[in-house]
Rosetta silent file (secondary structure, phi, psi, omega in degrees, C-alpha in Angstrom):
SEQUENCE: XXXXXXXXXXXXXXXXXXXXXXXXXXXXXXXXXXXXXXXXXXXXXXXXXXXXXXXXXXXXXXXXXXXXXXXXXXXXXXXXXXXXXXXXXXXXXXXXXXXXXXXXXXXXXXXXXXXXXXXXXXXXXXXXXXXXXXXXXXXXXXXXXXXXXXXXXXXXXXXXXXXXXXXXXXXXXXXXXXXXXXXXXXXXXXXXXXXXXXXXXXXXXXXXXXXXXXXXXXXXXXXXXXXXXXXXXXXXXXXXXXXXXXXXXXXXXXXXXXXXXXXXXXX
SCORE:     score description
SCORE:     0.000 S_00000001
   1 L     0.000  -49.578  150.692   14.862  191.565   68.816 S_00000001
   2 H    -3.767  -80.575 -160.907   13.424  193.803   66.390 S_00000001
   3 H   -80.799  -28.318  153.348   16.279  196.664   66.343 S_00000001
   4 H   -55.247  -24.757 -173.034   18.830  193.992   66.571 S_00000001
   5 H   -87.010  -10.801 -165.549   17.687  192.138   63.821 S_00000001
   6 H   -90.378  -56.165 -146.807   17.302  195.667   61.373 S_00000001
   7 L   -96.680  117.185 -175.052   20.287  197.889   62.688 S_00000001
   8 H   -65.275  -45.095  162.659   23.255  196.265   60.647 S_00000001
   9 H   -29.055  -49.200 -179.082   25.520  198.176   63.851 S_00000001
  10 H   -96.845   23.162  166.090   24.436  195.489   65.873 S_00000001
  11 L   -85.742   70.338 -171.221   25.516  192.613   63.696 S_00000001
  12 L  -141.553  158.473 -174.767   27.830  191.307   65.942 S_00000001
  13 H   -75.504  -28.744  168.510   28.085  188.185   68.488 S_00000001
  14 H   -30.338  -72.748 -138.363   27.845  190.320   71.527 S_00000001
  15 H   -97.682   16.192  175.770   23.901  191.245   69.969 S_00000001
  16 H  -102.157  -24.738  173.845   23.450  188.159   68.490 S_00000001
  17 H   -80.841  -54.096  175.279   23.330  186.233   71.749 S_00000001
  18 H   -25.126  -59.475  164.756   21.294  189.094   73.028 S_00000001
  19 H   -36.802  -54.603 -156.690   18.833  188.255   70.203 S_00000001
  20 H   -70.649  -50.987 -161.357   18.962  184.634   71.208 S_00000001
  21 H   -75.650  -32.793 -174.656   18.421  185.376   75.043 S_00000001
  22 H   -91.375  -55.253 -177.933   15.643  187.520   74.632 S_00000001
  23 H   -31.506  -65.322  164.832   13.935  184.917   72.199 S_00000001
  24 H   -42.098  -20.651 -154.483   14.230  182.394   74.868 S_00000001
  25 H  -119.613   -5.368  178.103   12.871  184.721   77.460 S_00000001
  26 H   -76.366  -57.619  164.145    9.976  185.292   75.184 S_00000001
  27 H   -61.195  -32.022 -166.648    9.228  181.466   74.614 S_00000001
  28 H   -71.322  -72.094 -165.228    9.680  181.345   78.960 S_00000001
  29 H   -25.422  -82.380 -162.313    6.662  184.249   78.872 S_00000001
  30 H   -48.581   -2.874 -179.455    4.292  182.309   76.464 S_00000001
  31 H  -103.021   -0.505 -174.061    4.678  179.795   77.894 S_00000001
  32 H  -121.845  -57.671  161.380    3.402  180.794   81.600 S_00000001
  33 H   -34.766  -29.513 -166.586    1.374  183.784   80.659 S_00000001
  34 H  -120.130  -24.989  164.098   -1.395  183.216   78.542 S_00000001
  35 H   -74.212  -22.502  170.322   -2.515  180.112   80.521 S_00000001
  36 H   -52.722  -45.395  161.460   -1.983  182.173   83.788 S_00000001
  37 H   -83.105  -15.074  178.971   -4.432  184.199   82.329 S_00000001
  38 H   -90.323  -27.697  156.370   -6.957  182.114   80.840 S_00000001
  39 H   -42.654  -62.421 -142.692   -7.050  180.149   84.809 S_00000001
  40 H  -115.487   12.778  152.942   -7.701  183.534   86.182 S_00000001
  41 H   -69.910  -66.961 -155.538   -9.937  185.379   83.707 S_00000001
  42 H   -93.090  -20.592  169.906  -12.316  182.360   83.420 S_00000001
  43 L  -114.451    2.469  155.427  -12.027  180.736   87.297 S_00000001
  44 L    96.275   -8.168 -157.171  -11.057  184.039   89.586 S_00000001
  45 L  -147.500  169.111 -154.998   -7.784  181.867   90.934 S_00000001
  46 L   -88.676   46.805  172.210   -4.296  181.540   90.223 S_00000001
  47 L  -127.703 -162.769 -166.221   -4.400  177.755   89.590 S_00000001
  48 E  -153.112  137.681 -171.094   -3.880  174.670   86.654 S_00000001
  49 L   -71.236 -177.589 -102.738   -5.480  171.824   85.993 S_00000001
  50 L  -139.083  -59.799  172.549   -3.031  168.686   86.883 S_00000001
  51 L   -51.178   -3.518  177.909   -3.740  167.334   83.153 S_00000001
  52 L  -131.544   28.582  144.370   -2.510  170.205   81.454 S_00000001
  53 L   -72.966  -41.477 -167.064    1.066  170.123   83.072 S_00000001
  54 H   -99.929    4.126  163.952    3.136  168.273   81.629 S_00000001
  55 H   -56.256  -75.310 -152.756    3.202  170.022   78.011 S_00000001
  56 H   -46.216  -48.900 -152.736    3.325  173.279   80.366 S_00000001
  57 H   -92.277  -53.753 -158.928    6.691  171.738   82.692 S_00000001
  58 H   -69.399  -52.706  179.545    8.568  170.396   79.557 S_00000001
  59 H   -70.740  -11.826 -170.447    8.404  173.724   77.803 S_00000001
  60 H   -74.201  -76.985  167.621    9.166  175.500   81.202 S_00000001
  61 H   -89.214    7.393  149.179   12.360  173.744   81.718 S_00000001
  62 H   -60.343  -48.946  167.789   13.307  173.800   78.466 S_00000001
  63 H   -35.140  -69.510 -169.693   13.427  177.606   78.575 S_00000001
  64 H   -57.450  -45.433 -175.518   15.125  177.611   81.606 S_00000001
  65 H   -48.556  -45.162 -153.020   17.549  175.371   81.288 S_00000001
  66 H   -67.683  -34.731 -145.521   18.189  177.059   77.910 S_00000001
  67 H   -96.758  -31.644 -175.903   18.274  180.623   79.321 S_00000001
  68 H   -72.163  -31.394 -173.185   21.126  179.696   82.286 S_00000001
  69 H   -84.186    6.140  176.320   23.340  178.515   79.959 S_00000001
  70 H   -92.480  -30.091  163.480   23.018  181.612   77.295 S_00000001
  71 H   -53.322  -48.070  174.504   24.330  183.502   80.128 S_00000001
  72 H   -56.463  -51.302  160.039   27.017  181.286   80.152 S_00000001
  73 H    -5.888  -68.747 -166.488   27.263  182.073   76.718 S_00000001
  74 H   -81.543  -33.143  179.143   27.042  185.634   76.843 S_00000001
  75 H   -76.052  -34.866  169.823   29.477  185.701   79.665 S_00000001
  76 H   -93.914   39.872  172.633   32.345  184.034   77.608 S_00000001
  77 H   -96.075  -40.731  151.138   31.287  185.891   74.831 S_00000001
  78 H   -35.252  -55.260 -151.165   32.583  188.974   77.650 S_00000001
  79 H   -82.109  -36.925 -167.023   35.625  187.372   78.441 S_00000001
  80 H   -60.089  -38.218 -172.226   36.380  186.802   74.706 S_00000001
  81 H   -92.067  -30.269 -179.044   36.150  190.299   73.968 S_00000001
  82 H   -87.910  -12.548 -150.579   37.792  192.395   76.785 S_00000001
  83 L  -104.391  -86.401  172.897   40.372  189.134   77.451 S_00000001
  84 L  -114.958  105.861  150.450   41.727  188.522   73.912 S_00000001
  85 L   -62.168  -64.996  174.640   40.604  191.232   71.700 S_00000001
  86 L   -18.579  -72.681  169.889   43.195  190.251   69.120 S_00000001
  87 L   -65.988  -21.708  171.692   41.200  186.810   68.812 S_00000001
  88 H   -27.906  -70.333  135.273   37.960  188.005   69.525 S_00000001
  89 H   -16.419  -61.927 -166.263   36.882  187.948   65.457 S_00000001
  90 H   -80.394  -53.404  160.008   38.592  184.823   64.740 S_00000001
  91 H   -47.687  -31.949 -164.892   36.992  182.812   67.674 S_00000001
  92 L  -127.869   64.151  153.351   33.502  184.042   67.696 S_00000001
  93 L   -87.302  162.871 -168.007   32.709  183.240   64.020 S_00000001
  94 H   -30.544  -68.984  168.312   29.285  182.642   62.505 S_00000001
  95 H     6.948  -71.039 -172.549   29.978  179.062   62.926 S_00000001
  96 H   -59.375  -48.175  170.447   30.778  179.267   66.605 S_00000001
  97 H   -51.698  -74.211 -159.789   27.952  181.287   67.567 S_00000001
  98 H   -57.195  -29.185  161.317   25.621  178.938   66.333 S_00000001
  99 H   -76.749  -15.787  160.121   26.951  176.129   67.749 S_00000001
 100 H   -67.548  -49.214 -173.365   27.317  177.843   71.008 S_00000001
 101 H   -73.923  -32.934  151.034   23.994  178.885   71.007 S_00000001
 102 H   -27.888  -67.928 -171.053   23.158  174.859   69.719 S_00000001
 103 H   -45.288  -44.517  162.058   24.827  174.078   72.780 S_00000001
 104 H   -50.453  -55.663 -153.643   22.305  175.916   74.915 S_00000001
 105 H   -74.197  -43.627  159.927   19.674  174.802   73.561 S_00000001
 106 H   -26.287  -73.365  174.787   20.775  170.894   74.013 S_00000001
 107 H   -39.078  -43.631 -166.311   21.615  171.466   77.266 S_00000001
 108 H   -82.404  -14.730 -169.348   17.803  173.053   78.080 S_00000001
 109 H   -76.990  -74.201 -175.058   16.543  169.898   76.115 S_00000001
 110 H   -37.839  -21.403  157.577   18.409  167.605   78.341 S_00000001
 111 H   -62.829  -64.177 -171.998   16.967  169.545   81.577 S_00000001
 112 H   -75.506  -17.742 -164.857   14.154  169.020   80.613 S_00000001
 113 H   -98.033  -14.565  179.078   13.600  165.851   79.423 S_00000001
 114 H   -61.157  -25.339 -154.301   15.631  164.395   82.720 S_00000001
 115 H  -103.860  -31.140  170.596   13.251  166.141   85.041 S_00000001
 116 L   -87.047 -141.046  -96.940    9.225  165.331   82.855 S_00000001
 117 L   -27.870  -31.845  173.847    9.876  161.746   82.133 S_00000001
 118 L   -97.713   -3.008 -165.148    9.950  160.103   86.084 S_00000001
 119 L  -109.812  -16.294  172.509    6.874  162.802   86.634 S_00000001
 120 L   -55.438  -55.290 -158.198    4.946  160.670   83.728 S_00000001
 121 L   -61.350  -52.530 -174.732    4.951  157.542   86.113 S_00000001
 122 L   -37.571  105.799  151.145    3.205  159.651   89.458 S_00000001
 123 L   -78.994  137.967 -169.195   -0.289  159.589   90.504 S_00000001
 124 L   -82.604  -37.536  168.730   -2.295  162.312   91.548 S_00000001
 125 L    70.821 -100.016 -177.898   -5.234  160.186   92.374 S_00000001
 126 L  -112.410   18.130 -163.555   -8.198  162.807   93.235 S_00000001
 127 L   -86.391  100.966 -172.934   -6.058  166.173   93.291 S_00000001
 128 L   -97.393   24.356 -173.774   -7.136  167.854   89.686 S_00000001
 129 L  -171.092  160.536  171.725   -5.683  171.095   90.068 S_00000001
 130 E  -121.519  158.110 -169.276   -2.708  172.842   91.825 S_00000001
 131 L  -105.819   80.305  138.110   -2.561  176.393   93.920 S_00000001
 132 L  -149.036  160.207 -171.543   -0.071  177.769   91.319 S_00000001
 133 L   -94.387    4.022 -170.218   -0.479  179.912   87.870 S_00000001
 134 L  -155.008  146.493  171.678    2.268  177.867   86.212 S_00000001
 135 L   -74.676   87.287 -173.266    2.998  174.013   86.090 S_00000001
 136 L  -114.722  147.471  173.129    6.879  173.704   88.214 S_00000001
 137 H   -35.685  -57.146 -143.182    7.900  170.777   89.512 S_00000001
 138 H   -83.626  -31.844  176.140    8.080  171.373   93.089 S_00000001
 139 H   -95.937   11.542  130.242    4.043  172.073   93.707 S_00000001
 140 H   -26.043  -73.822 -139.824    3.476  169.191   91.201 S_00000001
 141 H   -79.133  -42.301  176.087    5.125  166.919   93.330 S_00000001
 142 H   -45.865  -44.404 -173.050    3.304  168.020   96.269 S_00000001
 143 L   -94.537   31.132  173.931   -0.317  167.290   94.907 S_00000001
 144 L   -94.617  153.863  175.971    1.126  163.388   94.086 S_00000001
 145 L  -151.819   36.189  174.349   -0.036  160.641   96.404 S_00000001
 146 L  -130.070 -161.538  179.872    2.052  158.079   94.989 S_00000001
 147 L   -71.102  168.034  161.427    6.225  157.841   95.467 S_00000001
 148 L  -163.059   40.941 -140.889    8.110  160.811   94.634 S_00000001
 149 L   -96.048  -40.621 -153.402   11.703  160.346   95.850 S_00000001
 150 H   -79.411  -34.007 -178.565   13.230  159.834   92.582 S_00000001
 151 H   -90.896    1.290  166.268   11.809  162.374   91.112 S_00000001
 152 H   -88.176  -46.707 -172.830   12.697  165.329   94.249 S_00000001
 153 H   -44.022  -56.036 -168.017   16.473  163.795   93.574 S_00000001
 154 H   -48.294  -34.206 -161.972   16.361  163.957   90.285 S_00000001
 155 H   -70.772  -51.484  178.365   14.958  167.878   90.524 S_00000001
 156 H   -70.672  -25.413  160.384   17.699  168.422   92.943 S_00000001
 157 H   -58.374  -69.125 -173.477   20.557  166.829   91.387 S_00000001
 158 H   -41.674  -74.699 -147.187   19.917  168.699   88.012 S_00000001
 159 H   -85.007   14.443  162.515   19.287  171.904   89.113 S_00000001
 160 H   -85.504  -66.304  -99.558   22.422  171.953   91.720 S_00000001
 161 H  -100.213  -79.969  159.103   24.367  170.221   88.839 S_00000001
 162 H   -26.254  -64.027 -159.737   22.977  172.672   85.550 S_00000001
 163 H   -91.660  -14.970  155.798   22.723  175.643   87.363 S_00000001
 164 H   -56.576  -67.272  169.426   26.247  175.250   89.414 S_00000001
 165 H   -46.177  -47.787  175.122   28.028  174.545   86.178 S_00000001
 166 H   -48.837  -49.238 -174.914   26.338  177.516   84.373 S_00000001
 167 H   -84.233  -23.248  173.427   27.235  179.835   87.216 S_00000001
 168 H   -55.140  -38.454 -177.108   30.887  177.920   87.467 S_00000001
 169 H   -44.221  -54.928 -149.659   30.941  179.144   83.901 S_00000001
 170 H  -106.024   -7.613  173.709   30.036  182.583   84.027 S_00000001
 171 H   -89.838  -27.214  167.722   31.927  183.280   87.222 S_00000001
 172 H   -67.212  -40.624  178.643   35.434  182.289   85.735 S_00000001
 173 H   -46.236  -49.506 -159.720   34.495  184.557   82.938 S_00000001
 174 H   -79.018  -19.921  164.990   33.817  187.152   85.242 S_00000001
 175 H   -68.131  -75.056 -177.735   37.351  186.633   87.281 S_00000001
 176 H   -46.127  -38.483  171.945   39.075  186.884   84.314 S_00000001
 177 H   -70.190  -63.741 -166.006   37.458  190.236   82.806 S_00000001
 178 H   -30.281  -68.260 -152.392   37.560  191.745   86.561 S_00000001
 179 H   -85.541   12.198  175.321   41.101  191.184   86.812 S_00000001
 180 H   -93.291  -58.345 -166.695   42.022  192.370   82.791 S_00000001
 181 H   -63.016  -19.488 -163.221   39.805  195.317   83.400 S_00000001
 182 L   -84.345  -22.496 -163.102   41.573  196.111   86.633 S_00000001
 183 L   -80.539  -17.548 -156.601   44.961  196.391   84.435 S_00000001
 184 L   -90.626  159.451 -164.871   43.953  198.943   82.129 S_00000001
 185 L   -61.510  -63.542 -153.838   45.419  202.272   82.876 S_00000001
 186 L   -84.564  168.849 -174.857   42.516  205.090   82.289 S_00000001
 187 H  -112.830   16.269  115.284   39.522  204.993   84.154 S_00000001
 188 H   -81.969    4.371  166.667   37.646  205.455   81.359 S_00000001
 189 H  -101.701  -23.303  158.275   38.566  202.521   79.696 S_00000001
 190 H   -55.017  -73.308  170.948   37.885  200.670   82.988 S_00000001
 191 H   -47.454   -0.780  178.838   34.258  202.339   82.868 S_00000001
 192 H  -130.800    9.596  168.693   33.673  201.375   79.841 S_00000001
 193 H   -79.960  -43.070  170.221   34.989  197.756   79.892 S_00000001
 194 L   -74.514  -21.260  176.598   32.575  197.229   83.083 S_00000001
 195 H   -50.880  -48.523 -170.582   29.814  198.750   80.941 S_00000001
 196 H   -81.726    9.687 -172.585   29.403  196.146   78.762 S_00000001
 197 H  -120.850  -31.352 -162.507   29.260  193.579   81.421 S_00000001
 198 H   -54.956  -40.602 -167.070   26.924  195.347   84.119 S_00000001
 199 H   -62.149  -86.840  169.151   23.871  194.580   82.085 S_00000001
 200 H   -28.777  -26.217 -171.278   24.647  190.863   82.044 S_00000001
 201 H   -83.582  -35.178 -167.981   25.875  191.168   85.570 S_00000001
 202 H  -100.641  -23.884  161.727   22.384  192.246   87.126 S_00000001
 203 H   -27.767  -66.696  156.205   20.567  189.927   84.624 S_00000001
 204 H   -30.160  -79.940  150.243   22.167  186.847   86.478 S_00000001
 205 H     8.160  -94.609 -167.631   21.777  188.256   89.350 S_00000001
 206 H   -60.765  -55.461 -177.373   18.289  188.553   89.402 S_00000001
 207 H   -68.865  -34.194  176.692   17.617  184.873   87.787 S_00000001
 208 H   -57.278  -86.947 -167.137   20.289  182.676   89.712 S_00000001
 209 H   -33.193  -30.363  162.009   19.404  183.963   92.813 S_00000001
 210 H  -114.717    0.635  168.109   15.527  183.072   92.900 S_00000001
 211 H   -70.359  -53.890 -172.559   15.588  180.123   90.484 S_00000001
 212 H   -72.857  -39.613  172.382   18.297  178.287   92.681 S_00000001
 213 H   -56.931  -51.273  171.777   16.215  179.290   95.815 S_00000001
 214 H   -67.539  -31.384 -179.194   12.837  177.958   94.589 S_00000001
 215 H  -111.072    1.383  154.766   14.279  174.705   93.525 S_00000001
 216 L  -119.220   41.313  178.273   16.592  173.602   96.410 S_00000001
 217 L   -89.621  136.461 -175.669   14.974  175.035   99.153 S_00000001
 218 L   -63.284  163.114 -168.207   13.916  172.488  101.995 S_00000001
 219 H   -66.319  -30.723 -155.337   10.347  171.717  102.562 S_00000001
 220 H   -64.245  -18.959  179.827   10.068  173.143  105.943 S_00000001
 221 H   -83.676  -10.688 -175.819   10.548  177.223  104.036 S_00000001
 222 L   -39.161  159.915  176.219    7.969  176.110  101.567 S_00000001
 223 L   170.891  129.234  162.961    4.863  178.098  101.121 S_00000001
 224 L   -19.590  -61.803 -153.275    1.615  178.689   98.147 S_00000001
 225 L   -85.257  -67.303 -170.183    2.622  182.591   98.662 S_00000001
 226 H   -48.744  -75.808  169.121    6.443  181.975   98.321 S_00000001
 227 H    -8.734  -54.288 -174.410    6.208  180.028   95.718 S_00000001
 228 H   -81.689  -66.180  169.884    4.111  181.888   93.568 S_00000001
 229 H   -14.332  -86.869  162.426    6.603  184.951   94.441 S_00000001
 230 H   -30.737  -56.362  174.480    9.452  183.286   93.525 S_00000001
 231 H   -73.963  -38.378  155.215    8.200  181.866   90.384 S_00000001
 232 H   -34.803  -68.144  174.754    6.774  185.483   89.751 S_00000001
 233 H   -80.849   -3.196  175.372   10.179  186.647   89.424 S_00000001
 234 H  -109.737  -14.484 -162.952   11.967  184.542   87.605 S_00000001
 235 H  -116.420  -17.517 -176.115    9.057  183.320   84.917 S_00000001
 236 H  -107.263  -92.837  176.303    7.521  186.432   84.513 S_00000001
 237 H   -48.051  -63.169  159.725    9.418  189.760   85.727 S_00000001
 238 H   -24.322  -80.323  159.564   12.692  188.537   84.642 S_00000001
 239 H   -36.853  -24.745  176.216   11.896  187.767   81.060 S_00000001
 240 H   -66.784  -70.973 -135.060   10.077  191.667   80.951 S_00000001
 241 H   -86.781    6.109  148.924   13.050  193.266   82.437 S_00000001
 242 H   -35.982  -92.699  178.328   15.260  191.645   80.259 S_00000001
 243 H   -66.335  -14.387  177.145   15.457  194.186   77.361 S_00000001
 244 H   -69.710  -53.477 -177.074   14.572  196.945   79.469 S_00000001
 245 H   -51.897  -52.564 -170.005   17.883  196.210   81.540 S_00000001
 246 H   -86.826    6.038  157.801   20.138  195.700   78.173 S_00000001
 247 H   -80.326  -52.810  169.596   18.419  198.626   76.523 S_00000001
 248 H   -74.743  -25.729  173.402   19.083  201.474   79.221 S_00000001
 249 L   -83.859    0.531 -172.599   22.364  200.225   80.048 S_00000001
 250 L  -132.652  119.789  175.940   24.053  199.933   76.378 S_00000001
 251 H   -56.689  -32.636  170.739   24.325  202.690   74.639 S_00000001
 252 H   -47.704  -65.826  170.802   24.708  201.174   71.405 S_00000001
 253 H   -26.072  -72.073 -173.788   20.844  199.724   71.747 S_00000001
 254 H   -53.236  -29.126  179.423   19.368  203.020   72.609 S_00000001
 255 H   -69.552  -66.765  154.716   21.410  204.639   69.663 S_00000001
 256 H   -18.176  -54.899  179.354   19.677  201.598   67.211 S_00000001
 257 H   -66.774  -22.385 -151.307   16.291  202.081   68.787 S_00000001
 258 H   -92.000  -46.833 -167.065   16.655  205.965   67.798 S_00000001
 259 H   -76.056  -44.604 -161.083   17.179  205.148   63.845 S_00000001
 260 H   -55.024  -65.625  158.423   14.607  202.497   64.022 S_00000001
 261 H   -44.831  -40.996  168.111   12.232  204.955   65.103 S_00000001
 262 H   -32.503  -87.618 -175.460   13.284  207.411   62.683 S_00000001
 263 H   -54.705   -4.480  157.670   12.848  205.659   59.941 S_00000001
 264 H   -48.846  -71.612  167.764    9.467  204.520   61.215 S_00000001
 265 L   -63.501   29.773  179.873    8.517  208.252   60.998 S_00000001
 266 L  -145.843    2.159  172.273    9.599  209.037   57.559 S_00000001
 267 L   -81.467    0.000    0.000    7.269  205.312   56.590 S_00000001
């Protein structure tokens, strides 16, 4: 965020969403991390009290929500540029970004507030604590002893519904560069048209794949240890490996990062 916000080279909407996505993956950290640690620094065990969830869940799926759709974002921000270059500049003006990036944020609101609002009504009755480091929905719901039908639907509608459309999003994007990129003559202009997408491409990847898994998986694959896993990689590891991934793969970063340092030595 730093060397994007500094290196005038990267004043562009490609890095500007970048910016945006790693802030969001920053608020997802803080917001699972330093209570993760203050559970298992002062009681030895990965868990959360019951009563200090639903602050924890609201910012949780705000993040998330917020974070599928800046992919979407970032993917027709791809398609914009490799698709119609010509328009590329005229389309992705200040303006637009910001309303795109609005748009996200809405969207993560709206996620969020559909899925903590029916979890106000549940009672837990004598279950104060949960076997997880972070307050999610699905071992919430477990340590309830009241109904909790409306609120498994609800989990499951949204997050087929949000995270299908997000990935509906970013996969038309992804048709469309594939088959532009396939047109171009040299195979270095192929390589370097797939460059700019790979980063975003394993980014996805990695979050889609165990995000969608953890929240529509049937009860009977369920597990403490899975769980925990699962949520490991998507609330944690993901957000690190974020900037690592769009830093070694774009040259442009690593060139930014070099003067940043620079001038750092000469301070």
């Amino acid at each position: 965020m730093v060397v994007i916000r500094t290196d005038l080279h990267l004043h562009s909407p490609m890095y500007f969403f970048l910016f945006h996505l790693a802030f969001v993956d920053i608020c997802y950290a803080t917001t699972v991390i330093p209570k993760m640690l203050m559970n298992f620094l002062a009681k030895g065990s990965l868990t959360i009290a019951v009563n200090a969830c639903m602050t924890q869940m609201f910012f949780i799926f705000l993040s998330a929500g917020c974070e599928v759709f800046m992919l979407s974002v970032m993917a027709y921000d791809r398609y914009m540029a490799i698709c119609n270059p010509l328009k590329y500049q005229e389309v992705t003006s200040k303006y637009f970004c910001y309303q795109l990036v609005g748009s996200a944020w809405a969207m993560g609101l709206l996620y969020s507030v559909l899925n903590t609002i029916p979890v106000l009504n549940i009672q837990f009755c004598g279950h104060k604590q949960i076997k997880h480091f972070s307050c999610e929905l699905p071992p919430l719901l477990s340590a309830a002893c009241s109904r909790t039908f409306l609120s498994n639907v609800i989990l499951l509608f949204s997050a087929v519904t949000f995270g299908s459309s997000s990935f509906l999003l970013i996969l038309i994007s992804y048709i469309y560069i594939i088959a532009t990129v396939l047109k171009i003559q040299s195979a270095e202009g192929r390589y370097k048209a797939f460059s700019t997408c790979s980063s975003h491409f394993i980014v996805v990847g990695l979050l889609y794949v165990t995000a969608l898994f953890q929240y529509t998986k049937p009860k009977s694959v369920s597990s403490i240890i899975l769980d925990q896993v699962l949520s490991t990689q998507y609330s944690i590891l993901t957000p690190m490996l974020n900037p690592i991934i769009y830093s070694l793969k774009n040259k442009d970063v690593k060139a930014a990062l070099g003067r940043v340092l620079k001038k750092l030595q000469f301070v």
